[in-house]
C-alpha positions in Angstrom: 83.8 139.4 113.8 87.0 138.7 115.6 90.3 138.3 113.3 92.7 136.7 114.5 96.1 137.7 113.2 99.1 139.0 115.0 100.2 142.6 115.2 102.6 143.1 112.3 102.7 145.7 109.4 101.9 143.7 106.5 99.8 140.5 106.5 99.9 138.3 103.0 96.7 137.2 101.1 96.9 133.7 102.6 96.8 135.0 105.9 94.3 137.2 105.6 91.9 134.9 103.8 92.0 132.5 106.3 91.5 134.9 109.3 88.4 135.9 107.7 87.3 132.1 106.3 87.6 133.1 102.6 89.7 132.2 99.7 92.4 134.4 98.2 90.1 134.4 94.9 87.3 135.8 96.9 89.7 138.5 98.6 91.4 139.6 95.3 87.7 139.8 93.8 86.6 142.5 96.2 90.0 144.0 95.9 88.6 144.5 92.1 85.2 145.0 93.4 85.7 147.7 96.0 87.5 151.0 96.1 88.8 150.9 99.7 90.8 147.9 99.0 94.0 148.6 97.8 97.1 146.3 99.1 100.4 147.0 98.2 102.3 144.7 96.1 105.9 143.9 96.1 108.5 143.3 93.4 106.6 139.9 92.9 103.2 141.4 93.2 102.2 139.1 96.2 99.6 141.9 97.9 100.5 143.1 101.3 97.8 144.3 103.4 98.0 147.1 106.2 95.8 147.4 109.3 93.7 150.0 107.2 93.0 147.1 104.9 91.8 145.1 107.6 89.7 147.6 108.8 88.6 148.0 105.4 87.8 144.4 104.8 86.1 144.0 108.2 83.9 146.4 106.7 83.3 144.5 103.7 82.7 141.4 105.3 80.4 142.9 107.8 78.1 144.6 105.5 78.0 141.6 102.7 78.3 138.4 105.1 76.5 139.8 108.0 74.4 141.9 106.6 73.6 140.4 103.6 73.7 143.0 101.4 74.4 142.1 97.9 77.6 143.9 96.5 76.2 146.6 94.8 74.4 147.5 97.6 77.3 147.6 99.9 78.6 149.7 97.6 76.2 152.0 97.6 75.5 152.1 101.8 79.4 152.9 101.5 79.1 155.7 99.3 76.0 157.3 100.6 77.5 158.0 104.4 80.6 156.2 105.0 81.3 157.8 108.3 78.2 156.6 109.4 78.5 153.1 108.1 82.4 153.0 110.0 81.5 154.4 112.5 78.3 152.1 113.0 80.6 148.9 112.1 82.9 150.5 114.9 80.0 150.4 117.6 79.0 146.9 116.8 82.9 145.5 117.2 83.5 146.6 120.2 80.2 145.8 122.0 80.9 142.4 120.4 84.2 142.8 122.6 82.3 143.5 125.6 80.4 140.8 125.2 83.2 138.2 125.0 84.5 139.6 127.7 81.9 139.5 129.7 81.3 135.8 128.7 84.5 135.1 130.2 84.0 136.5 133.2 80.7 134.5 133.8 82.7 131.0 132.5 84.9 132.1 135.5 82.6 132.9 137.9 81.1 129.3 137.0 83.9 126.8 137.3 
């Protein structure tokens, strides 16, 4: 899944919610739901996510949209070998890079 957001060092729920086609409800529900989500909140308590909590919601979304794995079971695959599970979401990502690339190249080739 490619997210569209530009660099900066905190992103609001709004933004993030749209990058990944979701509504701030459902964000702030796995915020409750899962560990690994924890956005800092200002003064106002508007939650600022990081590039970690990207990653971490990439993740997420990966293993429960994707996958289809129900919650609890994400949960679980998470807990049982997260390096394996990061590191597996890692591979996928970037050969789904590759492959738009590589789509792009051939949509140049053609025209």
């Amino acid at each position: 899944m490619f997210i569209d957001l530009p660099e900066k060092r905190y992103y609001k729920i709004g933004e993030v919610a749209k990058a990944f086609g979701l509504n701030t409800s459902h964000i702030r529900f796995w915020e409750k739901e899962f560990d690994i989500l924890k956005p800092k909140k200002n003064n106002k308590g508007n939650r600022l996510f990081t590039q970690e909590d990207l990653k971490n919601l990439k993740l997420i979304y990966y293993l429960v949209k994707e996958k289809g794995f129900t919650l609890e079971g994400a949960k679980i695959k998470m807990k049982e070998n997260p390096k394996a599970v990061k590191n597996n979401h890692a591979i996928i990502t970037r050969l789904e890079a590759i492959k738009e690339e590589l789509i792009n190249i051939k949509n140049q080739i053609d025209t």
